[in-house]
Each structure stands twice: as structure tokens, then as C-alpha cells.
N, C-alpha and C positions, 0 to 999 in steps of 0.2 A: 437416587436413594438419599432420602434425608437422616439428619442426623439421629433418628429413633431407630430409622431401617437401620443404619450400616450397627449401631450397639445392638443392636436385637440378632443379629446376622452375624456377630463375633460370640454373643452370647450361647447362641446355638453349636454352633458349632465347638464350643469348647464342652457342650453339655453332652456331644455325641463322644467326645476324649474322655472328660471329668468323672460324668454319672454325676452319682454322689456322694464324691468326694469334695468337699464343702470348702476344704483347705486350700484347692488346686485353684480356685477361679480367681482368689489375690492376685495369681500372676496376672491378671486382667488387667487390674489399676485399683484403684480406692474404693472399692468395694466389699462387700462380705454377701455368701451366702447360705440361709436354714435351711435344712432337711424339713419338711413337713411330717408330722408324727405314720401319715401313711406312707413314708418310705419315697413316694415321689413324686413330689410338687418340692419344687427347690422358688423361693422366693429373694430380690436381689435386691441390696440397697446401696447405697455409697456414705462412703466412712467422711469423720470426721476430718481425715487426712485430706480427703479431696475437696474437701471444703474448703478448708485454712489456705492446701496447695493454689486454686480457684483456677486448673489447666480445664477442667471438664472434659475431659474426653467422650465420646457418643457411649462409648459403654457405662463410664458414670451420670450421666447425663440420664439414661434410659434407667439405669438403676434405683428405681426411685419407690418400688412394690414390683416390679416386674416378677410374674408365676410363672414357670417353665414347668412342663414334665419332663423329667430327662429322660425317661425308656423311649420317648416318641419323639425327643427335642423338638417339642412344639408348646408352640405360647399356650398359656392356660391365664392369666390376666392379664388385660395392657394397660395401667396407667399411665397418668399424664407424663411424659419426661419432666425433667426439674426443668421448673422456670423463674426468671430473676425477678430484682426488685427494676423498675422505671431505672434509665442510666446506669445499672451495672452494668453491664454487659456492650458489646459494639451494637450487637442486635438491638438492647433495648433500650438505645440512645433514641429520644426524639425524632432527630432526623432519619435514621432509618426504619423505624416501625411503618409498618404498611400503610396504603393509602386505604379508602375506604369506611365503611362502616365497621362499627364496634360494637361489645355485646359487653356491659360490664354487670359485673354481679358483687356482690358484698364479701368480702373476706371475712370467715367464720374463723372464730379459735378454739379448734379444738385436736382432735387427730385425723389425720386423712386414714377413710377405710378405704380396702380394696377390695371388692367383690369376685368371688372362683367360685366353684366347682369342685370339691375337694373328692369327689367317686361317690358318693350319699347325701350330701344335702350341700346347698350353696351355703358360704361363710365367707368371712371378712377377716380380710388380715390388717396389718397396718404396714408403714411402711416397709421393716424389716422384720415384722416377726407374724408366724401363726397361730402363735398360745401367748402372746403377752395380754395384762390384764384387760386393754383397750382393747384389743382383736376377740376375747373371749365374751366382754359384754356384747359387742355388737353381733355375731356372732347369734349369741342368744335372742337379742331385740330381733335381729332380722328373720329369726323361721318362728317367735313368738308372736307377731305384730304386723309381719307383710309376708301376702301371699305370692310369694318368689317360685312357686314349682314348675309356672307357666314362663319363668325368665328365660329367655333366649343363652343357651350356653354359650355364642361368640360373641356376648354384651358382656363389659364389665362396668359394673356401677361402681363409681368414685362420689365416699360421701366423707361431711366433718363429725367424724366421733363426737358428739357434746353429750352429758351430764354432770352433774356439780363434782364428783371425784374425780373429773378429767379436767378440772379448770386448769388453765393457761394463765392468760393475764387476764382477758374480761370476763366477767365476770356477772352468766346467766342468770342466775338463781337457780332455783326447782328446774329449768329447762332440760330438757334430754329427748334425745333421737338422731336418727340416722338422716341428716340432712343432705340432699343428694345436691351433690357441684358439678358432676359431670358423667359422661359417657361415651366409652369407646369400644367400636367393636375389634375383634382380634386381628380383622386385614386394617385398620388403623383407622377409620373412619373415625371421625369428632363429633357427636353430636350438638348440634346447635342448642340454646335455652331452647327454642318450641317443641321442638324435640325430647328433652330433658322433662318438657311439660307434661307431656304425655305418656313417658315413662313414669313418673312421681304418680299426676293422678291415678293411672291403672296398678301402680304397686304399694298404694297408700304414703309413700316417702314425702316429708314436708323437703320444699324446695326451696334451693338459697334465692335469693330474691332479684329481681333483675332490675338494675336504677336504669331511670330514663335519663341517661346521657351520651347524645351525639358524637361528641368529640372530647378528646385528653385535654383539652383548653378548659372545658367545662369542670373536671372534674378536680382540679387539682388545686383551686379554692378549696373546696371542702375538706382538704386535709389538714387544716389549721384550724378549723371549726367542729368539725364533726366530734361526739365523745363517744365511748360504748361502743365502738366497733374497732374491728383489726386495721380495715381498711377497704378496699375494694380487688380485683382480680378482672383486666381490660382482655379480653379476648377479641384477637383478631381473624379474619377470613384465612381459613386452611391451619386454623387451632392455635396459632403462636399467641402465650399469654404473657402479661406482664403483672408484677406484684404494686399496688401504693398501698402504704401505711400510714394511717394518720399520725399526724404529732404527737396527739394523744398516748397513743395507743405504744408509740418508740418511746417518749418516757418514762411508760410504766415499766416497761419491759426493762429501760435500761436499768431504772433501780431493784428490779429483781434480780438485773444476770449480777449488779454492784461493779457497773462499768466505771471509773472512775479513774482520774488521773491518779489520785491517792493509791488508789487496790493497784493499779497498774504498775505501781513503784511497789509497792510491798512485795510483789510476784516476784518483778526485778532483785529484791533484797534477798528472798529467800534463797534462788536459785535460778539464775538467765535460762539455765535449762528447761525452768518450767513453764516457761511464756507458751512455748507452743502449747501445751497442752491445755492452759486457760485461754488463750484464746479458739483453739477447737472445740471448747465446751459453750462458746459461745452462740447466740443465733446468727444468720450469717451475715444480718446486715451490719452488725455490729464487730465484723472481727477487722474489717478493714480500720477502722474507729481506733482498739487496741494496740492495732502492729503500729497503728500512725502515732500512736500516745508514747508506745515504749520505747520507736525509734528518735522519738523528738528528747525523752528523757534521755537514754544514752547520749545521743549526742551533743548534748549541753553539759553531760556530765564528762564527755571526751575529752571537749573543750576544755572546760574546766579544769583538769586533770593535766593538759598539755600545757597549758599556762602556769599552771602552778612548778612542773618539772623543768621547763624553760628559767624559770624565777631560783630554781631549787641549783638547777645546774649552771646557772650564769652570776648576776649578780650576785648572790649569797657562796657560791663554792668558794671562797676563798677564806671565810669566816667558818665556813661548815668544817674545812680541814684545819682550821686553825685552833678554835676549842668550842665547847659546846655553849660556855660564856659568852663570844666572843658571834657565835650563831645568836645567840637568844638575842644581842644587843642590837645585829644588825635586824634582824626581822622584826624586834619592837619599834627599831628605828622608818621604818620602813614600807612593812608589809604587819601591820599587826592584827588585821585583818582576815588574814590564812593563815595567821601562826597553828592553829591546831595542824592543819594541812602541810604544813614545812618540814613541823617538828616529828609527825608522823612519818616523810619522807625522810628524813635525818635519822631514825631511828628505825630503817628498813620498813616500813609498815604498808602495806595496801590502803591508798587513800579514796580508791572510788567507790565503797560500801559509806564514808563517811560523808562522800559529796552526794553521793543519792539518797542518802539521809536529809541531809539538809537543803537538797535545791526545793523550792518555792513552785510546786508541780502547775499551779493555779495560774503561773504567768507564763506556760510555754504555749508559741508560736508556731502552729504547725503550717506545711508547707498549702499552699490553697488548694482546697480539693480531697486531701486524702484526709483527716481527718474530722472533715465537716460531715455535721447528722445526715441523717437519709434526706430528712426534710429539707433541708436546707440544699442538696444538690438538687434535691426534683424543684423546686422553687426559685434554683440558677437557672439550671438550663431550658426550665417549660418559660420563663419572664426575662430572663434574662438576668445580668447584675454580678 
């Protein structure tokens, strides 16, 4: 049983406990699940929490558009499980991805749809909802524009939502339609691109595009060059994919999420409490980025802080109890350099809102590895360096 089976096979079985009650399936892990307006199609995603946590469980893992009926607890759409970027993951280190040929296809930006069966006409959901505004246009595209009546009810088509009120970061123009990425049937079968070919032409779906490239050696020049696109999506024999991103395409992204050493200390100031929640709003290649920027701030600023108490409670205690003339003269003599920082501590004051105020976020060191770009690990470990 692979890791789809066993999260599909807890899923079920909770569906024959739960029904629909939408609240009970939490106790699974990081996930949430909608009622479909007809009462029973329950559809399953994973939360922001399992994301930032990054444990994946098969049941998050699988929760990615998963459609259940729960009166039958039987699948009603199979999406792809979630799949990583290149080197996140053990699986999608270099050295373990499979031997063999590859099928790579272009990475579109837009929403993943998921094609069901809802008891009246086929529709498209997205990954967690049945009425949100993405699920609702596609939805309409797809029984205005393809003749789906003849669609096999144990296929489900996985396509990228694009039209111009769905932009992402690239940025189509006028483009729009149900661009199909993939296919699976409900015993888990993966359709290959020739496969997919055949589906597209007989149901009119424009197809993501398939680049001619042999090997991951090939492709991962192009992600410092390429513009206008997300990236690509490397599928291997028996469906396991991997995500690259071009450089491009992580730049832009990073100044929309306003990833920044700067924002990352501001979050800090407001409230440490609130770090998790900014980083959960993040996309996921970038929250490791985050945790590695606010960790390296703290602890410069720990430092800081200990050095300064050290100095507060050693050489100066004897001037500190002596008078506060007698303080001032030692630390002008001295240290006049932390005097704000001294005199704060002299006068009971919390000093590390003042030092993450002023440390110089531009010159921190992080440790190798955790907070280097995406690009920059896939172009360690595919070259090395």
C-alpha cells in the first residue's frame, strides 16, 4: 500500500464513523473537510498548519481535492497527492528519485481543478472548496465548452484554472480555459501525457505541453533563463512528480508574498506569536526561507541581549548600585556604545524590542542550507558547490 492507499483507507473509514460531520475529520491531522451543497460529496484539503508543521502524513498528503461520498465511503475524485519542490523532501533529493525516463510538462499558474460527478452533471472543484469562485467558473466552462456526458465516471480530470481574474504571479493576458495536467482513475491508475493526449483531443481541453527533456541534468539550466512561466512538473514511472521553479518566476512571487528580512522583523516586533501565522500564509517553498530569517534574527538578537546583561551585571554592578551619576560615567567611560541598552536595563526596561529595532537585518548569516532560495539549492545539489 502506497502512501495515497493507506490516507485514502483512514479516510474512508472515518467517513463510515463521521458522515457529515465536517468537524470530526480534524482529528485526522491537518486537514479540513466541505459538505457539497448536495448533502454528500465531502471534499478534503490540508491546512495551512500541515504545511508550516511539513510532518505530511498519507492522510494530508492525499488531501489535496480528495471527493468522498460518505453514505457509500467510496471515492468520487482522485487527485494527485501533494507533491514537493526538487530537494525538499528525502524522496525528492536527486539521488533518490527514480531511475529511468521522464515526462516533463510545463508548470501553469493558475488553480488546480478537480473533476466529479456531483448526481446531475460533472463539475470542478478546487482544491478545498465546491462553490468557491474558481470551482464555479470552471464548472460553467466545462458543461458550456466540452462535451463531458461521454466522460468515464472512474476518470478524474486534473486541470490549471487560468483566466485573467485568476492571475497568480504570470501573468496570461485574455488567456482562459480548463488546461488539462493530468488523469486518474478512481483504482489510482496515472495517466501518461499520450494518454492525457487523447483525452484533451476527444474532450476539446487544451493540453499543458510536454518539453522534450530526457534527463533532470537537462532541465535545470533552464531555470535561470526561462521567463513567463512557473516552472516545470518532472514526472516519473508509477506517477511520483516533482516541482522546479524558475528563478524568475521565485522572485516575483517572493515580492508579492513581501518576503523580506525587513517584513520578517516587523512580524517579530509586533508580536512573536504572530510568526506562525505569516509564515502559514506563505507559499510553501518559501516558509522554510521565513522560519530560517526569524530564527537567525532572534538569535543575534539573544546574543546581543546576553552580552549586554553580562556587561550590566559584571563590570558596571558596582557603579549601577552606587548612583546613577556614577552608572552614567562608567558606561560613557566604557561602553558608550550600548549606553541606550544599559540605561534601559538600569531602569528595569525590556531591551530586546529595542535591539530588533536596530540590528542591521541585511548582514545576517544564515546557517548553509536553510535559508538559501529554492534556486539556489536545486543548483547545489543537481552541480554541486
Amino acid at each position: 500500500m502506497d502512501v495515497s492507499d493507506a490516507g485514502i483507507a483512514v479516510i474512508l473509514d472515518a467517513a463510515r464513523r463521521f458522515g457529515p460531520d465536517v468537524a470530526a475529520y480534524r482529528q485526522l491531522g491537518g486537514i479540513t473537510a466541505r459538505l457539497h451543497p448536495n448533502g454528500e460529496l465531502l471534499i478534503f484539503n490540508y491546512t495551512p498548519q500541515a504545511t508550516y508543521a511539513g510532518l505530511w502524513s498519507p492522510v494530508e498528503r492525499i488531501s489535496r481535492g480528495l471527493i468522498i461520498q460518505w453514505p457509500t465511503a467510496r471515492v468520487a475524485a482522485l487527485p494527485f497527492p501533494k507533491f514537493f519542490n526538487l530537494n525538499e523532501r528525502p524522496e525528492t533529493r536527486v539521488e533518490a528519485l527514480p531511475a529511468g525516463s521522464i515526462e516533463v510538462t510545463a508548470k501553469l499558474d493558475g488553480s488546480l481543478g478537480v473533476s466529479y460527478w456531483d448526481g446531475t452533471q460533472f463539475a470542478v472543484a478546487t482544491r478545498g472548496s465546491f462553490t468557491g469562485p474558481q470551482a464555479l467558473w470552471a464548472t460553467a466552462r466545462l458543461n458550456a465548452q466540452h462535451p463531458v456526458a461521454a466522460l468515464p465516471r472512474d476518470l478524474t480530470l486534473l486541470f490549471e484554472v487560468i483566466y485573467p481574474a485568476n492571475r497568480v504571479v504570470v501573468n496570461y493576458g485574455a488567456t482562459e480555459g480548463l488546461f488539462l495536467i493530468g488523469a486518474r482513475r478512481l483504482d489510482g491508475y496515472d495517466l501518461p501525457h499520450a494518454e492525457l493526449a487523447e483525452i484533451a483531443g476527444r474532450f476539446a481541453f487544451p493540453l499543458v505541453p510536454l518539453e522534450q527533456v530526457a534527463h533532470l541534468a537537462e532541465l535545470l539550466p533552464l531555470v535561470a533563463s526561462h521567463t513567463g512561466i512557473e516552472g516545470w512538473v518532472v514526472r516519473y514511472p508509477g506517477g511520483l512528480r516533482v516541482k522546479i521553479k524558475t528563478a524568475e518566476y521565485l522572485r516575483l512571487h517572493r515580492l508579492l508574498t513581501n518576503l523580506t528580512p525587513e517584513r520578517v522583523r516587523e512580524v517579530l516586533l509586533a508580536d512573536t506569536g504572530a510568526l506562525a501565522s505569516f509564515i502559514m500564509e506563505l507559499p510553501d517553498e518559501f516558509q522554510r526561507e521565513a522560519q530560517a530569517l526569524a530564527d537567525a534574527i532572534l538569535a543575534r538578537v539573544a546574543a546581543d541581549e546576553a552580552r549586554l546583561r553580562a556587561i550590566f551585571a559584571g563590570p558596571l554592578a558596582p557603579a549601577a548600585q552606587e548612583s546613577r551619576k556614577a552608572f552614567a560615567l562608567a558606561v560613557m567611560a566604557q561602553y558608550q556604545a550600548d549606553a541606550k541598552y544599559l540605561f534601559a536595563l538600569l531602569d528595569g526596561k525590556a531591551i530586546r524590542p529595542l535591539l530588533l529595532r536596530a540590528l542591521d537585518v541585511t548582514t545576517l548569516a544564515l546557517p548553509p542550507g536553510t535559508g538559501e532560495s529554492l534556486w539556489a539549492r536545486q543548483q547545489r545539489i543537481v552541480f554541486g558547490g
